[in-house]
N, C-alpha and C positions, 0 to 999 in steps of 0.2 A: 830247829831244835828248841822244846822251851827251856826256857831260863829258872836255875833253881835262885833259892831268894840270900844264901849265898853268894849265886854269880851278882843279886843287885847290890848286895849289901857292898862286893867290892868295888863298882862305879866309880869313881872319881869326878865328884862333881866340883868344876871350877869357875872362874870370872873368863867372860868371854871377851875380849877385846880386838875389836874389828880393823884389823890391821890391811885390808884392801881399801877402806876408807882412809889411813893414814899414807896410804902410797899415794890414793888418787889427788890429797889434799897439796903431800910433798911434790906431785908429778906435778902439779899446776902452779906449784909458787915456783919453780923451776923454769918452769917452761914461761911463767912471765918474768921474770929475771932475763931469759936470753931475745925476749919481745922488747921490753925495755931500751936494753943496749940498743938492738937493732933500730928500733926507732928515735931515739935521743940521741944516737953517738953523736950524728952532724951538727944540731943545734946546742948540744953541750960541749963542742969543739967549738963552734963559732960563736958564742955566747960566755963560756968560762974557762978556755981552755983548756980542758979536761975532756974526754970522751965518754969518761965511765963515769962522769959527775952523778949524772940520776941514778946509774947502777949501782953505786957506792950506797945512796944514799936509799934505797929499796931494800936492798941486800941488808943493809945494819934494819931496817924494820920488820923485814921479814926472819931475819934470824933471829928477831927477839921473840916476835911474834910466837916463832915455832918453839921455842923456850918455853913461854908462856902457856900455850897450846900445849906442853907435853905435860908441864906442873896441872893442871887445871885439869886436863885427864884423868890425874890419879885424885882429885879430890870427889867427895861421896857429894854428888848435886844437891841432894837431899838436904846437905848442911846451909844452905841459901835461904832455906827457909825455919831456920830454927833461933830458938833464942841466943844471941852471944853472953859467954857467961858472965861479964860485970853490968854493961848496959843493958841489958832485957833487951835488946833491937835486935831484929831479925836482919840479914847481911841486903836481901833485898827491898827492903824497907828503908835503909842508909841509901843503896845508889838509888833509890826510885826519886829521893830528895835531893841527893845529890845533880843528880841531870835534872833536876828542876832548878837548883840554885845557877849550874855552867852553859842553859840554855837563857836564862836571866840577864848570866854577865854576856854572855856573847851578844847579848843586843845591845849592852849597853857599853862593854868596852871593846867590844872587836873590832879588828882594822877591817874599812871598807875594801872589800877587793873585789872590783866588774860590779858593781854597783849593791852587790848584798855584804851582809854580817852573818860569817857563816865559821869564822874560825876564831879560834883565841889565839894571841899570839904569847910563843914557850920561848923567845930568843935565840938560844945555839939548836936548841932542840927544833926548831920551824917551828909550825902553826898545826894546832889540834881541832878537832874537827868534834863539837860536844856530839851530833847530832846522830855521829855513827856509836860511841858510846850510848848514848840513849834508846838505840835500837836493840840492845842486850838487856836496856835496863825492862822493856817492853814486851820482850817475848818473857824474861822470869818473872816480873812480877803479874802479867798477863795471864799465862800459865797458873801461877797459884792461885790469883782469884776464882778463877776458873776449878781450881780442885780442891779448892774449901766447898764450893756447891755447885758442883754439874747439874745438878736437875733443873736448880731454877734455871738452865740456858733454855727449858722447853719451853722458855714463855719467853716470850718480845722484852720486860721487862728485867727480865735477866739480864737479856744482852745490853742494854740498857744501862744497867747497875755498871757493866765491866765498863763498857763507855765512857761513865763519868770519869772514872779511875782514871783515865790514859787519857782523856781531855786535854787537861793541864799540860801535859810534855806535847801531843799533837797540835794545841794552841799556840806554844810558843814556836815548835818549829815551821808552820806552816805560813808564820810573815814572811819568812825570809828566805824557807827551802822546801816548795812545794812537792816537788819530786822523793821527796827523801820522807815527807810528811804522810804520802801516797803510799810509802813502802809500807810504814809504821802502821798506817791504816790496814793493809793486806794482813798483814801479819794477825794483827790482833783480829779480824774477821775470821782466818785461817783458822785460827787456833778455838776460836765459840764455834766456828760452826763443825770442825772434827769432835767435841764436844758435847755438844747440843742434836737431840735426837730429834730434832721439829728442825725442817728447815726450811719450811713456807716464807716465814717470816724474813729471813732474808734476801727477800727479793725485793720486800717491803725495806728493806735495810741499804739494799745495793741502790735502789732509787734518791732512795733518801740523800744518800752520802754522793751520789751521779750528782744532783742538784744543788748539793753544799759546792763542793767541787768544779762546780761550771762558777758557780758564784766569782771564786777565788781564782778562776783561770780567766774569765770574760769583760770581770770589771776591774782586774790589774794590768797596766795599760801592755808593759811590757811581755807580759804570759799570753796575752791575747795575738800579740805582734807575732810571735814563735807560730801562730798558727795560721797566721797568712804568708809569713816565709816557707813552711810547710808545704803550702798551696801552690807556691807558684816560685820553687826552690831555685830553678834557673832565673828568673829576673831579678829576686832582689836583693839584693847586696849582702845582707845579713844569712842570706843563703852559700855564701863562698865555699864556707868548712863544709857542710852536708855536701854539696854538690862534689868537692875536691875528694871527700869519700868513696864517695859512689864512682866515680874516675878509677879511683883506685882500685875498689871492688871488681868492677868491670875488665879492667885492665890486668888482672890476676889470674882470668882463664882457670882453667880445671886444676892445673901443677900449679901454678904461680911463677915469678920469676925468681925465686930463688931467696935464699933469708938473707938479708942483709942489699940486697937488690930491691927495695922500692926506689922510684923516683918523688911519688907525691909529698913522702915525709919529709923533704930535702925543702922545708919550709911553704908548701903546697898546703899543708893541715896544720894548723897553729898548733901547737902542741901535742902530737901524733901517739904520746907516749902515754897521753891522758885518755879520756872518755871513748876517743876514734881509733882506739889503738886494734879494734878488732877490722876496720879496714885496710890498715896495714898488711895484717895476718893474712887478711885476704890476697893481697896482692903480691906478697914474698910468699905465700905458701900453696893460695889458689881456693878454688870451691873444695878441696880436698883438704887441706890443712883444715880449712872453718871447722867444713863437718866433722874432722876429729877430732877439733877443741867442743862443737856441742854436743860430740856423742860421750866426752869425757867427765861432759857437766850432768848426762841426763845417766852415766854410771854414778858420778856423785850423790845425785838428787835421790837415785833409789838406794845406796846405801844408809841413806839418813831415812826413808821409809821405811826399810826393814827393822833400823833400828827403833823406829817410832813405835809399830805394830807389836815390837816384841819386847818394849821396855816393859820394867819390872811392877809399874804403878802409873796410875794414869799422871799425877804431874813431868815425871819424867817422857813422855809420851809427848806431853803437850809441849813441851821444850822442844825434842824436836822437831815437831811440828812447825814451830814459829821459826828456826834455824832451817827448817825446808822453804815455807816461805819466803823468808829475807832471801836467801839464793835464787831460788827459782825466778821471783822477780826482778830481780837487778839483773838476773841476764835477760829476762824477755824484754825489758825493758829497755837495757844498753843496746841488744843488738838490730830492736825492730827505730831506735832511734838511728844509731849507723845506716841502715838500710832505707831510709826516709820513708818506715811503715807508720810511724807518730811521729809526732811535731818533737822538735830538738829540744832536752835536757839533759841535764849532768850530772848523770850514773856512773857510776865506773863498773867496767869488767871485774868482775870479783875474782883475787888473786892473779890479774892479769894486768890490768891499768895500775899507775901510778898512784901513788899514794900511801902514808904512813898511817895514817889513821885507820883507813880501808881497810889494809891487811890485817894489823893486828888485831880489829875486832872481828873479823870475818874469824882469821886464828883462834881468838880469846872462843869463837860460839862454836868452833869446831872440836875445842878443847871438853867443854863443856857436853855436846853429841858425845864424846867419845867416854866421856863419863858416865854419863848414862849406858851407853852399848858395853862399858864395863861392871855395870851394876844384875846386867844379865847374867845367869847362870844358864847352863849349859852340862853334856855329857861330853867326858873326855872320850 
């Protein structure tokens, strides 16, 4: 029946906010809260007497985080790039300088810890980590160079221009955290080349940066080392943790043996609750648990698509873009590491592994997706 222009006038057009993404975000910081315990209780029993020591101390990060993550939803993104009213400075203009100044001090006053400078230390509060902030400061301000002039991305030199921009924060982190320097680089490619309607040229671009990248893995004595442990995981020593994974993995069969039922974690994988915590899963939950933690990442991954596809403006579009990327790779990344498909580094499972920093920025960029999927309009 057609529609008279009365029936359109009375529509109800509202903000649309994607609240299966906020379940899938809550389902998973949940579900690593009860990963956590499960893997730390033994070694935070026999190390601090406490059981729930790490869960304690998750739980206060992730509850801020999600705080954070719900204020940061209701703000207009849009405001990130606008003047503030006494300083003339735009907000992402402050933190693009800012993680320039805290990736600075972290080389010069961070406590050494396993032979890098990778955290600053906050005292009661633990150690903050500049480099996973700097990965939000990357995708905004990445994004908006980007959506002051898309077109120049059809030329090599465009991309180029955004390059130099994101230099600076990629050069400082890449002495001391290649892995994490890798991600920033994805990102900021992800987001020119969803951008950029020529994309010959990054092929010429993925070479380039293959080559830089070999540079920084082959003539650092200890990056190079990782890749003959890789090779030959059972003989050499520094091979123990990868191998005691894979144990684990193996050992988990289809069901697994049950949650709270590993043996490996029971000081088998040095810190089980960090980087390897997805072999765990495998072995209390089985090939069945895995696949339903990565069927719940690749429901995440297309929720943050849809939202991309249908934001209201191309900046917001390209945010989520770069918050697709950062995810997407940190799990290919942690779990083909776990599984000894690439040479070992230290990723964390997003919203699964350990760590204060981790979550709350992963939170702070999903707050941020959700801002934008609320800037969509919609029919009630």
């Amino acid at each position: 029946m057609a529609r008279t222009a009365g029936d359109v006038n009375k529509r109800k057009i509202h903000s649309y906010y994607d609240y299966s993404l906020l379940f899938l975000i809550l389902f998973l910081v949940c579900f690593g809260l009860v990963m956590i315990y499960s893997t730390s209780s033994y070694n935070a029993q026999r190390i601090y007497g406490n059981p729930t020591h790490f869960l304690e101390k998750q739980a206060l990060f992730a509850g801020a985080g999600i705080l954070i993550m719900i204020f940061v939803s209701k703000i207009d993104y849009r405001l990130y790039i606008k003047n503030l009213p006494i300083i003339r400075i735009k907000p992402i203009t402050l933190l693009y300088f800012f993680c320039l100044l805290l990736q600075t001090l972290v080389l010069i006053i961070g406590p050494d810890v396993k032979g890098s400078r990778r955290w600053i230390d906050l005292g009661p509060l633990g150690r903050f980590q500049p480099s996973e902030l700097t990965k939000i400061a990357v995708i905004l301000f990445t994004a908006y160079i980007v959506y002051l002039a898309p077109k120049k991305l059809d030329k090599f030199l465009g991309f180029i221009r955004v390059v130099l921009f994101i230099t600076p924060l990629l050069g400082l982190i890449v002495i001391e955290n290649f892995s994490t320097a890798l991600i920033i680089g994805v990102i900021m490619v992800a987001i020119c080349f969803v951008a950029s309607k020529k994309k010959a040229y990054f092929i010429i671009s993925g070479l380039l940066f293959g080559a830089l990248g070999s540079i920084f893995v082959f003539f650092v004595s200890y990056r190079s080392e990782r890749i003959k442990v890789w090779l030959n995981v059972e003989t050499e020593p520094k091979g123990y943790q990868i191998l005691q994974g894979l144990y684990a993995i193996a050992s988990g069969g289809i069901f697994g043996k049950g949650l709270g039922e590993s043996m490996q974690k029971l000081g088998f994988i040095p810190e089980s609750h960090n980087d390897m915590i997805f072999s765990v899963i495998c072995e209390e939950l089985g090939l069945f648990g895995a696949f339903a933690l990565i069927v719940l990442y690749i429901l995440l991954i297309w929720r943050i698509f849809i939202i991309a596809i249908n934001a209201t403006d191309l900046y917001g579009g390209l945010i989520a873009t770069g918050v697709l990327a950062h995810l997407a790779t940190q799990v290919l990344i942690n779990i083909a590491v776990v599984t000894n498909t690439i040479p070992s580094t230290g990723i964390p499972l997003p919203f699964i592994s350990y760590g204060g920093s981790s979550i709350m920025v992963l939170l702070f960029e999903m707050g941020i997706v959700l801002s934008v999927s609320n800037q969509i309009k919609g029919e009630r």
